[in-house]
mmCIF file of the N, C-alpha and C atoms, coordinates in Angstrom:
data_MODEL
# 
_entry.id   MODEL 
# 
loop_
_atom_site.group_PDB 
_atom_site.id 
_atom_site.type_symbol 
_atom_site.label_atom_id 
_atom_site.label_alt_id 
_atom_site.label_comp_id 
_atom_site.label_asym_id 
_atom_site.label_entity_id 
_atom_site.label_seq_id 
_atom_site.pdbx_PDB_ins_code 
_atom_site.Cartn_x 
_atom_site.Cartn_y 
_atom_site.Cartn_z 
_atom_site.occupancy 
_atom_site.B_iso_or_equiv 
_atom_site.pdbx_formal_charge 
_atom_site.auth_seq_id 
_atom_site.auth_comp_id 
_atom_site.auth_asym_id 
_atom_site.auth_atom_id 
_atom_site.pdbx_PDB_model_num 
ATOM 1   N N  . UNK A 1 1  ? 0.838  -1.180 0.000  1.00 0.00 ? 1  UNK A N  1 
ATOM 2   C CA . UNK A 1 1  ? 0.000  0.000  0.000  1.00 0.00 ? 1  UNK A CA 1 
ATOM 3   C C  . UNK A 1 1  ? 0.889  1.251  0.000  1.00 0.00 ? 1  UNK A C  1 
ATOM 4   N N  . UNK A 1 2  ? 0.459  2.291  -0.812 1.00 0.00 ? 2  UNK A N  1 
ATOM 5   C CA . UNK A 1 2  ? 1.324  3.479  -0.883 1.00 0.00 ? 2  UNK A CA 1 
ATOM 6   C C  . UNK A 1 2  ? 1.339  4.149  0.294  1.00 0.00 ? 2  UNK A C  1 
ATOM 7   N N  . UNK A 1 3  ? 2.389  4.378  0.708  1.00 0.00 ? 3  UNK A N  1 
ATOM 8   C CA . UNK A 1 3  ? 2.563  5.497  2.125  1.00 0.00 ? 3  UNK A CA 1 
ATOM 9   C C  . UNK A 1 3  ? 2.227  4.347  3.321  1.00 0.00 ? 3  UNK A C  1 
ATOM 10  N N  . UNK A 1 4  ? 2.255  3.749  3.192  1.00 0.00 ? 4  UNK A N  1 
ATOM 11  C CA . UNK A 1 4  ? 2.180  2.567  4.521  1.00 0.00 ? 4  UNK A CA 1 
ATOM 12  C C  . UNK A 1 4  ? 3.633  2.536  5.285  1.00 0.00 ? 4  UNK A C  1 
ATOM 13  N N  . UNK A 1 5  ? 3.611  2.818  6.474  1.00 0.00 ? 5  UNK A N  1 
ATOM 14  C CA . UNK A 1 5  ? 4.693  2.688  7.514  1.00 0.00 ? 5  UNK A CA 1 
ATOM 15  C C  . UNK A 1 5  ? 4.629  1.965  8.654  1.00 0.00 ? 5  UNK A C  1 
ATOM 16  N N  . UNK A 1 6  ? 6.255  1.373  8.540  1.00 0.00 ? 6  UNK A N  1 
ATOM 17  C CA . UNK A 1 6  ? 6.094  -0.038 9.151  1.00 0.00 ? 6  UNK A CA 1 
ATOM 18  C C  . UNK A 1 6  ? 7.460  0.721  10.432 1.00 0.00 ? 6  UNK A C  1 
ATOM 19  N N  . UNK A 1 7  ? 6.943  0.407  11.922 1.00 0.00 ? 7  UNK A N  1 
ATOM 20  C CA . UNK A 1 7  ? 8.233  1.127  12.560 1.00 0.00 ? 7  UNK A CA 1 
ATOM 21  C C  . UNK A 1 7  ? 8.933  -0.161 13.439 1.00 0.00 ? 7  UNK A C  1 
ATOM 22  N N  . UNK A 1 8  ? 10.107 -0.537 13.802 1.00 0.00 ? 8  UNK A N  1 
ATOM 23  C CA . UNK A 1 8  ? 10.791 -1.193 13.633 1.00 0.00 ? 8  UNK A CA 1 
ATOM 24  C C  . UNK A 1 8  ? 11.692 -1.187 15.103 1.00 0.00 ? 8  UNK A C  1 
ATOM 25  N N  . UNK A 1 9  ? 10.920 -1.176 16.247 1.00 0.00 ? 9  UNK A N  1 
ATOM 26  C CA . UNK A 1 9  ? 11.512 -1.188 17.588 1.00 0.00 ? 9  UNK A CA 1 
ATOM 27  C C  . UNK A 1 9  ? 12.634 -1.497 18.005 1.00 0.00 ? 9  UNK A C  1 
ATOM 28  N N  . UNK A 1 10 ? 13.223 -2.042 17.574 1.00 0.00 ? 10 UNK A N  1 
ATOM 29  C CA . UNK A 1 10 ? 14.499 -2.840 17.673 1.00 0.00 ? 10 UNK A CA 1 
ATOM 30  C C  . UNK A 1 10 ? 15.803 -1.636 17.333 1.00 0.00 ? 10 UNK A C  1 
ATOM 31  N N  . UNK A 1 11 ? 15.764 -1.338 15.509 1.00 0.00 ? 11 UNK A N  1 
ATOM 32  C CA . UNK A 1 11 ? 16.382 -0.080 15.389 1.00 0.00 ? 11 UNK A CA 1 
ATOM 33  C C  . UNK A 1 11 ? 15.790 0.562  15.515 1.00 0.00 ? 11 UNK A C  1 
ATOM 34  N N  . UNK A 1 12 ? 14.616 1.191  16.320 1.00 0.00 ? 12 UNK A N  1 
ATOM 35  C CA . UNK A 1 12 ? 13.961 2.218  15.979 1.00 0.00 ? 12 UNK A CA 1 
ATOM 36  C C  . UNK A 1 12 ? 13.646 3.039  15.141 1.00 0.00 ? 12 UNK A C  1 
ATOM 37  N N  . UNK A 1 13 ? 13.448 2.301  13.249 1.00 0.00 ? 13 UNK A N  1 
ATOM 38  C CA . UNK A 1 13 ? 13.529 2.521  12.526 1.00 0.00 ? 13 UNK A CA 1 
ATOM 39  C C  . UNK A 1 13 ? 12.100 2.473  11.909 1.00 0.00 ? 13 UNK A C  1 
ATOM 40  N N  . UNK A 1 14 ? 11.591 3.768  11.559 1.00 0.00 ? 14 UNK A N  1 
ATOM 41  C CA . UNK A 1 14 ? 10.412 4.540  10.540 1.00 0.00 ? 14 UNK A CA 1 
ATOM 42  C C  . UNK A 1 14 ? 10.830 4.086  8.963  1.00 0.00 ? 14 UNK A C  1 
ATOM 43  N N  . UNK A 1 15 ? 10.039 3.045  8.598  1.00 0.00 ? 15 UNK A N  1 
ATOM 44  C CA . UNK A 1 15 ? 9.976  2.968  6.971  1.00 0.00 ? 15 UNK A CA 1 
ATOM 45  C C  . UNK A 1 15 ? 9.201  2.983  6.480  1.00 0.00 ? 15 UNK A C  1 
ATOM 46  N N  . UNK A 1 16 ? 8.963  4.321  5.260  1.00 0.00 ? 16 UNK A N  1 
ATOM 47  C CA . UNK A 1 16 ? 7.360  4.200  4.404  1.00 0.00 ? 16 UNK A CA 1 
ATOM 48  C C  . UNK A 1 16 ? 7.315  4.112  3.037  1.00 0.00 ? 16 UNK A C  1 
ATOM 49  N N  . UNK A 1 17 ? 7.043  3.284  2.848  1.00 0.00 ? 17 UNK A N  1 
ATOM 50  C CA . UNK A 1 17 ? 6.720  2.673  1.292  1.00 0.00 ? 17 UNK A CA 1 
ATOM 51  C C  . UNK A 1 17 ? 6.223  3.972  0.179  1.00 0.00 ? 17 UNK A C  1 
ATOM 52  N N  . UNK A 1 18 ? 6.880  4.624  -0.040 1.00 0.00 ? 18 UNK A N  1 
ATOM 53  C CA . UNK A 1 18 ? 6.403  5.771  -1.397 1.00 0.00 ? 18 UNK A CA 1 
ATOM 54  C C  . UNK A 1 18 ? 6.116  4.986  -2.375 1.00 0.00 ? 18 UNK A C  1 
ATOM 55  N N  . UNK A 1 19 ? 6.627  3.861  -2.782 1.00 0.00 ? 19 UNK A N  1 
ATOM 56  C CA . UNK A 1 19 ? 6.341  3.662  -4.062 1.00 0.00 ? 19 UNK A CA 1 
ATOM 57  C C  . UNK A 1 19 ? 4.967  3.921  -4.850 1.00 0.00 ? 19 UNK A C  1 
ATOM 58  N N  . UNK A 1 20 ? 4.804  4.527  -6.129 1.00 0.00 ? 20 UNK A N  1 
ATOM 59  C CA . UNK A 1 20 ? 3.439  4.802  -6.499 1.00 0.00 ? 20 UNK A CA 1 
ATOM 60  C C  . UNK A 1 20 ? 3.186  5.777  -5.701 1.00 0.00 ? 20 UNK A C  1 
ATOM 61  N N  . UNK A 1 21 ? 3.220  6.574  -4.831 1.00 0.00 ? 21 UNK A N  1 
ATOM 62  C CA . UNK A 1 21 ? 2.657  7.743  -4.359 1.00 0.00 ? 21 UNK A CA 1 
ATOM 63  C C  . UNK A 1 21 ? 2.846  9.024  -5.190 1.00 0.00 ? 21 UNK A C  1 
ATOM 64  N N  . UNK A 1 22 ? 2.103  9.414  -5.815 1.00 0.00 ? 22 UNK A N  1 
ATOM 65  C CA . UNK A 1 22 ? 2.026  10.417 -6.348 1.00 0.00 ? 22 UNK A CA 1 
ATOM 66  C C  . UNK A 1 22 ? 3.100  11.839 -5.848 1.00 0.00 ? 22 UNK A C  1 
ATOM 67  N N  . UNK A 1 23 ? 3.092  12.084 -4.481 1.00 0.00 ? 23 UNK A N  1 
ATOM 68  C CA . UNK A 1 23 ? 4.078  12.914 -3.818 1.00 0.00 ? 23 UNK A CA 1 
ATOM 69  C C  . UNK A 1 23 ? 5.330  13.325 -4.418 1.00 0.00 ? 23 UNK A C  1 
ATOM 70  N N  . UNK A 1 24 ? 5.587  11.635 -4.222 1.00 0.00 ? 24 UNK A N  1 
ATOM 71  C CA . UNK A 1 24 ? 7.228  11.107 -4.537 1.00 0.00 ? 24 UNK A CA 1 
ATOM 72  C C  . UNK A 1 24 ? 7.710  10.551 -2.923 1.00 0.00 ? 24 UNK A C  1 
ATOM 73  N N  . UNK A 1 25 ? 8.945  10.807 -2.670 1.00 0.00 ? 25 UNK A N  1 
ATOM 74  C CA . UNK A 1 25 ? 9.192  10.213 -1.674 1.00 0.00 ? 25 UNK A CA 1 
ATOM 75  C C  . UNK A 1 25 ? 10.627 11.416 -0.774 1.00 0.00 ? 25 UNK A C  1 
ATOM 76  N N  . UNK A 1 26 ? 10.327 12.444 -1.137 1.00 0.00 ? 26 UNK A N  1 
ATOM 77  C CA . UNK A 1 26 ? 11.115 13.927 -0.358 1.00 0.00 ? 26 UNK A CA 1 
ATOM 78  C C  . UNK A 1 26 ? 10.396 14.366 0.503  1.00 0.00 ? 26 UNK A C  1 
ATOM 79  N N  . UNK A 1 27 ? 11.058 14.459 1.667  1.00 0.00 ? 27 UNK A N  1 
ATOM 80  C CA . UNK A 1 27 ? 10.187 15.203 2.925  1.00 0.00 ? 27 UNK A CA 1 
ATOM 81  C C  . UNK A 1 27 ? 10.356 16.913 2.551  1.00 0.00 ? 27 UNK A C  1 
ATOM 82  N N  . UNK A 1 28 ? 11.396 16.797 1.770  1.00 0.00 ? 28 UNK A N  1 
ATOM 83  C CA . UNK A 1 28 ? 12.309 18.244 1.387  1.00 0.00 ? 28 UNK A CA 1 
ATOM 84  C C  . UNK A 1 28 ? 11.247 18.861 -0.064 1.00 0.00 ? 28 UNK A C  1 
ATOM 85  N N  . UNK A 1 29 ? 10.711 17.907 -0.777 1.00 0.00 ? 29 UNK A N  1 
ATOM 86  C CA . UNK A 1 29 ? 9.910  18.663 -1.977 1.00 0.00 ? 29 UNK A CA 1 
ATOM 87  C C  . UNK A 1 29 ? 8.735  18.427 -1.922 1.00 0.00 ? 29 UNK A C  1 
ATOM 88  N N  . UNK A 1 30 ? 8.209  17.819 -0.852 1.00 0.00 ? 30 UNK A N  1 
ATOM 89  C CA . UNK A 1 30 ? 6.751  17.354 -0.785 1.00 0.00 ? 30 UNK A CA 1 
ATOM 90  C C  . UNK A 1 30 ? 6.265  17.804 0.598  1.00 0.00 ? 30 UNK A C  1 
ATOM 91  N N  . UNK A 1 31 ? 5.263  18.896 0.707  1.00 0.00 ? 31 UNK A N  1 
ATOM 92  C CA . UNK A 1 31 ? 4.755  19.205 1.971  1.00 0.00 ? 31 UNK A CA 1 
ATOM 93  C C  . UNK A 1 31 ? 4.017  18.256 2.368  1.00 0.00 ? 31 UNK A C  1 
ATOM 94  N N  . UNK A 1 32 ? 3.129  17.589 1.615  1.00 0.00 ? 32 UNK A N  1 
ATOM 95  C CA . UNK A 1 32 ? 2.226  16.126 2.064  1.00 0.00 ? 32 UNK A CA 1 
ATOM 96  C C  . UNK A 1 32 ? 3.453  14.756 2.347  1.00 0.00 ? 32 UNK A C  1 
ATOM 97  N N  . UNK A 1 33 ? 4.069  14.451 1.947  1.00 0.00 ? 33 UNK A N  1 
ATOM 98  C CA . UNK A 1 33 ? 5.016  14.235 2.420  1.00 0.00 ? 33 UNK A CA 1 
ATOM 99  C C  . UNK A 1 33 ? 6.033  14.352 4.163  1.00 0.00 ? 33 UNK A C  1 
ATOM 100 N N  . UNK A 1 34 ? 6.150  15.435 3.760  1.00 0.00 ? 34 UNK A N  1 
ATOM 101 C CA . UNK A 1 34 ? 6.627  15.734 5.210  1.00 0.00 ? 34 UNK A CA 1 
ATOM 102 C C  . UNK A 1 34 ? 5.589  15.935 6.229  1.00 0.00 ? 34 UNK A C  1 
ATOM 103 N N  . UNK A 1 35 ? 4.038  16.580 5.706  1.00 0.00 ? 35 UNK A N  1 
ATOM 104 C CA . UNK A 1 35 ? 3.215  16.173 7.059  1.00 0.00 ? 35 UNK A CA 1 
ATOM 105 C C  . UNK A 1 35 ? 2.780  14.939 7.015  1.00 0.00 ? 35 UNK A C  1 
ATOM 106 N N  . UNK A 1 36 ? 2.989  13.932 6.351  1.00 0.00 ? 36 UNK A N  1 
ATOM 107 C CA . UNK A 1 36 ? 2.612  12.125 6.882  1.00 0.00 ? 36 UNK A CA 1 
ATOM 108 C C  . UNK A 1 36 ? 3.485  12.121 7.489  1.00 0.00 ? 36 UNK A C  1 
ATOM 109 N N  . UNK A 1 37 ? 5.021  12.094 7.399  1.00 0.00 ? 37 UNK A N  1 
ATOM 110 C CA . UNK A 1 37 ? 5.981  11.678 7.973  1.00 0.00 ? 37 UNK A CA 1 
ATOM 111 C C  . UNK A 1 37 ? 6.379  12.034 9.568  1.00 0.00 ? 37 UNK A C  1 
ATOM 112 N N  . UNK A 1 38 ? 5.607  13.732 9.440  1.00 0.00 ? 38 UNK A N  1 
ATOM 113 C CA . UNK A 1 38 ? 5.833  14.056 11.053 1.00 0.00 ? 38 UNK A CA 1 
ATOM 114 C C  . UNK A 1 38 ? 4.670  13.572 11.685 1.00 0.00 ? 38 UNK A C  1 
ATOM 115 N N  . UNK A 1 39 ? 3.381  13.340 11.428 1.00 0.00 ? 39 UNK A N  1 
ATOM 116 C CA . UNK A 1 39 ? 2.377  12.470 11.873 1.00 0.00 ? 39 UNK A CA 1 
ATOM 117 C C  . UNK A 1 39 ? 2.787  11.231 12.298 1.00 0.00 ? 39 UNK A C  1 
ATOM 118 N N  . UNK A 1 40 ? 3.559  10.367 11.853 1.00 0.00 ? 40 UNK A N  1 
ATOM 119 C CA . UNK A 1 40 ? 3.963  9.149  11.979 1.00 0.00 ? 40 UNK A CA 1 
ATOM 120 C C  . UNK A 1 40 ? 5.016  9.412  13.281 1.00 0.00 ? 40 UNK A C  1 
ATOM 121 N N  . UNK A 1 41 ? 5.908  10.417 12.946 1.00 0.00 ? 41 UNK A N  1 
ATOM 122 C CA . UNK A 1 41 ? 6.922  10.471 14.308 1.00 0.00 ? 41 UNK A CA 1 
ATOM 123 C C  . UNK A 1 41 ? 6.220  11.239 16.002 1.00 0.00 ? 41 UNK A C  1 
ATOM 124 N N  . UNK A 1 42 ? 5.000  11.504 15.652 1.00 0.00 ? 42 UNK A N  1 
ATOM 125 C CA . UNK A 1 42 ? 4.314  11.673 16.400 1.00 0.00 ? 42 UNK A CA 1 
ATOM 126 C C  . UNK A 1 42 ? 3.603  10.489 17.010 1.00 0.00 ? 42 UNK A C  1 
ATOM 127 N N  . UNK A 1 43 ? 3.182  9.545  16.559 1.00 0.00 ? 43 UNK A N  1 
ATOM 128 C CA . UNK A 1 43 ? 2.816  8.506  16.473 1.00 0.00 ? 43 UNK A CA 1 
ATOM 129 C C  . UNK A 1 43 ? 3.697  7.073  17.262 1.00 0.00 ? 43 UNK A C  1 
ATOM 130 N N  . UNK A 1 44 ? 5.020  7.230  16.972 1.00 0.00 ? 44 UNK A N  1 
ATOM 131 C CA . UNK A 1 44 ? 5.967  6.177  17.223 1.00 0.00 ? 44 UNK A CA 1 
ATOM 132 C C  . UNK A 1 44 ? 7.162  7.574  17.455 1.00 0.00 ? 44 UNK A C  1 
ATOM 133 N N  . UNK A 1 45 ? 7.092  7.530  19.033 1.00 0.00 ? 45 UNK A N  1 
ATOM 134 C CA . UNK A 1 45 ? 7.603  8.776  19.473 1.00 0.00 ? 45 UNK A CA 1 
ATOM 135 C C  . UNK A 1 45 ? 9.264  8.294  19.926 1.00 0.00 ? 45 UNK A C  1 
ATOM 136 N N  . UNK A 1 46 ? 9.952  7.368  19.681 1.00 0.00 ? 46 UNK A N  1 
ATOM 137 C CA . UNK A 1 46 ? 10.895 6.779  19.474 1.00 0.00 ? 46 UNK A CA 1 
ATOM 138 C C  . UNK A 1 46 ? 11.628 6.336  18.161 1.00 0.00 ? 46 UNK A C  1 
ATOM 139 N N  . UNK A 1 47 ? 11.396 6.880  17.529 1.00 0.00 ? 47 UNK A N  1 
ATOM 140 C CA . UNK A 1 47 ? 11.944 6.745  15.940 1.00 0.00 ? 47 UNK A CA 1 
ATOM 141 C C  . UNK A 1 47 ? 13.658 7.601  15.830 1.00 0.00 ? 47 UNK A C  1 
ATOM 142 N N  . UNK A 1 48 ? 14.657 7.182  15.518 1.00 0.00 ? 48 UNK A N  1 
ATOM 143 C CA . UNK A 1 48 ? 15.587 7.293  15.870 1.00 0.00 ? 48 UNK A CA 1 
ATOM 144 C C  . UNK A 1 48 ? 16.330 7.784  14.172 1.00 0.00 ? 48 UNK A C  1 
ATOM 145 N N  . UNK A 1 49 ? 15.479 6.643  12.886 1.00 0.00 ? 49 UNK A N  1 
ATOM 146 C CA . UNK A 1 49 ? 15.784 6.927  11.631 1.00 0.00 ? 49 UNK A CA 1 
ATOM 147 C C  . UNK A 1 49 ? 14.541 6.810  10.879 1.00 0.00 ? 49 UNK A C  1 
ATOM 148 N N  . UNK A 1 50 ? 14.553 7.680  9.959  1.00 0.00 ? 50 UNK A N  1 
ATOM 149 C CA . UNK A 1 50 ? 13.324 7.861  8.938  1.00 0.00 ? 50 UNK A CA 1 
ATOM 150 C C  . UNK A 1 50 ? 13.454 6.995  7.457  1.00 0.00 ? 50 UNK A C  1 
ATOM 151 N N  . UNK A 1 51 ? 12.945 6.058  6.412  1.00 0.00 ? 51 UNK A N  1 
ATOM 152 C CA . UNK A 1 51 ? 13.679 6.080  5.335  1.00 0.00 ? 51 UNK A CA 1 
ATOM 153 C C  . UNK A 1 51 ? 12.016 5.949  4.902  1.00 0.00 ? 51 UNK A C  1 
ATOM 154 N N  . UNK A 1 52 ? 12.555 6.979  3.713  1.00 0.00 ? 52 UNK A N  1 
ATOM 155 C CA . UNK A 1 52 ? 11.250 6.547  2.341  1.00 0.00 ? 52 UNK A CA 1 
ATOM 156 C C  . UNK A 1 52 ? 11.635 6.133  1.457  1.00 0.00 ? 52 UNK A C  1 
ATOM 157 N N  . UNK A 1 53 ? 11.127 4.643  1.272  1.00 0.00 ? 53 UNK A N  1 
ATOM 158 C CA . UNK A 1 53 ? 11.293 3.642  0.305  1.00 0.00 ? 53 UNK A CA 1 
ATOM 159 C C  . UNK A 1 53 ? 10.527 3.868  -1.008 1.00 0.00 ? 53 UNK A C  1 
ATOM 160 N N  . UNK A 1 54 ? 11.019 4.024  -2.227 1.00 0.00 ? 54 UNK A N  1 
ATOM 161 C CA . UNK A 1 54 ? 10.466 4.158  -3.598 1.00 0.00 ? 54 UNK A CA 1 
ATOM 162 C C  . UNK A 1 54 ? 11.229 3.406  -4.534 1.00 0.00 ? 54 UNK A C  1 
ATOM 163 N N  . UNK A 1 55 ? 11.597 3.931  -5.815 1.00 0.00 ? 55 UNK A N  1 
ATOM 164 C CA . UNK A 1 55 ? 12.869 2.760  -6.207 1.00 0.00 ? 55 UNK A CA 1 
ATOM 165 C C  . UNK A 1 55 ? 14.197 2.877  -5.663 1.00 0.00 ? 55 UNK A C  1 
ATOM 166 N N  . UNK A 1 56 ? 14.229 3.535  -5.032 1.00 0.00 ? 56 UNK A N  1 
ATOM 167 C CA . UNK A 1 56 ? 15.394 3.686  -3.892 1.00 0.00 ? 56 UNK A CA 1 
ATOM 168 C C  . UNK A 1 56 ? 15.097 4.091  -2.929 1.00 0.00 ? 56 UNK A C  1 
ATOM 169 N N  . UNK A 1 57 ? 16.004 3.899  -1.750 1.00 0.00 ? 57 UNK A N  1 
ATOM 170 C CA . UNK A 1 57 ? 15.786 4.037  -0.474 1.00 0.00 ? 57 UNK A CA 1 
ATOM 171 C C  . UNK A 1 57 ? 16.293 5.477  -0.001 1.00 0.00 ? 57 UNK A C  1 
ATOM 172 N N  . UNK A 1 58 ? 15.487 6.466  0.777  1.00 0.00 ? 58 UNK A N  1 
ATOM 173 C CA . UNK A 1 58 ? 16.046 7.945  1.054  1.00 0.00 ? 58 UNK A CA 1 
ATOM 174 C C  . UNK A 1 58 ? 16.269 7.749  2.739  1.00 0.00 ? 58 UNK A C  1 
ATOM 175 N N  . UNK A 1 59 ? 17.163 7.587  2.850  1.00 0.00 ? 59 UNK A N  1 
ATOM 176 C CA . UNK A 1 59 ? 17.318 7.826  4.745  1.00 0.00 ? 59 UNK A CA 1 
ATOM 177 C C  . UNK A 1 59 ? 17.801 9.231  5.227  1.00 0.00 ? 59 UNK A C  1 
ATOM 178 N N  . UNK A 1 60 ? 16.899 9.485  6.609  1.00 0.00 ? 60 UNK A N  1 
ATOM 179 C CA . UNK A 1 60 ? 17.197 10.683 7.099  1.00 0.00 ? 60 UNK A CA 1 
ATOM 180 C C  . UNK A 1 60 ? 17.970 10.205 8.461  1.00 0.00 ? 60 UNK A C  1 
ATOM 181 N N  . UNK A 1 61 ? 18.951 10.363 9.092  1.00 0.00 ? 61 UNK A N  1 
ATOM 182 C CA . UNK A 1 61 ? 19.693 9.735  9.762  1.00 0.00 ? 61 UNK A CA 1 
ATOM 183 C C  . UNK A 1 61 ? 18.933 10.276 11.402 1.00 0.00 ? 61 UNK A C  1 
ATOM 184 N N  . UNK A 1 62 ? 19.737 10.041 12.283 1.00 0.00 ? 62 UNK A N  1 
ATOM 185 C CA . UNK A 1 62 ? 19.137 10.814 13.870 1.00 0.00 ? 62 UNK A CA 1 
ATOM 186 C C  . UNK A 1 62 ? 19.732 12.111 14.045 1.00 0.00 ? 62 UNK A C  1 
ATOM 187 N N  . UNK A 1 63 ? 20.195 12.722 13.171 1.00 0.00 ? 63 UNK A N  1 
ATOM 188 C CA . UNK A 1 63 ? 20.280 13.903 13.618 1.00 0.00 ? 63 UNK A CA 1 
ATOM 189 C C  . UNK A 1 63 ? 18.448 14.859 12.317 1.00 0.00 ? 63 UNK A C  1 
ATOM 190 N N  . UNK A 1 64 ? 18.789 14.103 11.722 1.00 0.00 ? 64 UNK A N  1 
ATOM 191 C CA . UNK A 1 64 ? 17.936 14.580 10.948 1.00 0.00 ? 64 UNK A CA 1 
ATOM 192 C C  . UNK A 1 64 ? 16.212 14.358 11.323 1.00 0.00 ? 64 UNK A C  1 
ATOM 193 N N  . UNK A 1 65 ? 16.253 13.341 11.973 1.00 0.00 ? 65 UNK A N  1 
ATOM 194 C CA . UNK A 1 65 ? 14.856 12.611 12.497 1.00 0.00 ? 65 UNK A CA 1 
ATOM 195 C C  . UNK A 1 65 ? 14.537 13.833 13.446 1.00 0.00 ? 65 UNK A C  1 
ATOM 196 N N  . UNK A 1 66 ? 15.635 13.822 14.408 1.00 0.00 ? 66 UNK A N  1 
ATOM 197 C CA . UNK A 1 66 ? 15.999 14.553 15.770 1.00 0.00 ? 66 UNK A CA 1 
ATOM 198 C C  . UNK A 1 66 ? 14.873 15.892 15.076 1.00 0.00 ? 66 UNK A C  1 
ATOM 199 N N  . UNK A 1 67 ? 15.592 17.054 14.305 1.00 0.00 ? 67 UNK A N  1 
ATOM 200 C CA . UNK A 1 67 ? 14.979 18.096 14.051 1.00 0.00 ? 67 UNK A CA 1 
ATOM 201 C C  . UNK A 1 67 ? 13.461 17.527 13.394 1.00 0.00 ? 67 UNK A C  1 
ATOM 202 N N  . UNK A 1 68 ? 12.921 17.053 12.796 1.00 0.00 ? 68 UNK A N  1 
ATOM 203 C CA . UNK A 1 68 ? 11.465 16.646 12.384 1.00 0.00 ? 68 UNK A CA 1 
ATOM 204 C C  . UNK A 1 68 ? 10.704 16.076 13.701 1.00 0.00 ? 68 UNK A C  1 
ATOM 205 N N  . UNK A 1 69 ? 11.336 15.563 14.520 1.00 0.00 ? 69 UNK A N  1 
ATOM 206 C CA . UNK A 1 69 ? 10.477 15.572 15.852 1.00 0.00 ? 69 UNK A CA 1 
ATOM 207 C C  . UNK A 1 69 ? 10.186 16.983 16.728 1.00 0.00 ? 69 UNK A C  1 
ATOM 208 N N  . UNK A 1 70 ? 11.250 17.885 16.321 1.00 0.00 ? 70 UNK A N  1 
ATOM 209 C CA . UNK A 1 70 ? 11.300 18.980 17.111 1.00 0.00 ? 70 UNK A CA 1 
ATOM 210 C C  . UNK A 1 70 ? 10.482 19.425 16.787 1.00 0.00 ? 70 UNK A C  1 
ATOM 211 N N  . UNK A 1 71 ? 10.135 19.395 15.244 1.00 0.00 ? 71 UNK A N  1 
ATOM 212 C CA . UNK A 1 71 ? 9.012  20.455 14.266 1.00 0.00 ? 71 UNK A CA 1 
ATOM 213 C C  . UNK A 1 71 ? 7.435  19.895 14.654 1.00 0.00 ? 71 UNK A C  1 
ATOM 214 N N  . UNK A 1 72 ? 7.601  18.099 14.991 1.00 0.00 ? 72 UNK A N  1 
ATOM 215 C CA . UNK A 1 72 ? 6.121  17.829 15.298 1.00 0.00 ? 72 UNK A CA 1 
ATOM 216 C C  . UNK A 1 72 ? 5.695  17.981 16.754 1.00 0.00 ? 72 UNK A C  1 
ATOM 217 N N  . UNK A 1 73 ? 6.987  17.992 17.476 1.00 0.00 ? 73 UNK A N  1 
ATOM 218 C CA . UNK A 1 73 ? 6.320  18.782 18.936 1.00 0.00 ? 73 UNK A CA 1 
ATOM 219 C C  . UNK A 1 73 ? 6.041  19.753 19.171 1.00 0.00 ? 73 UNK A C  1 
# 
């Protein structure tokens, strides 16, 4: 399913399936985009890394997660 996120307790790892999403898969060029993504880190308030999966994989590391939690608190 497009935009489906699966979070991953162990690494504390946020992954959401872009593929087929119309958006694309940039938190950086897609405002719908980046508000699913801070919804989700709101959601699973331990997320440590972000990646949006499309035909390639985009990871936002923990410093980068770090500031997108700041923005959804």
């Amino acid at each position: 399913m497009v935009c489906e996120a699966e979070y991953d307790e162990d690494t504390r790892t946020l992954r959401v399936n872009c593929l087929g999403c119309i958006y694309g898969s940039s938190i950086e060029d897609s405002e719908v985009c980046m508000a699913r993504t801070i919804e989700k880190l709101v959601e699973y308030k331990k997320v440590e890394r972000v990646i949006l999966a499309e035909t390639r994989e985009y990871e936002y590391d923990f410093r980068q997660t770090r500031l997108l939690m700041e923005i959804a608190n």
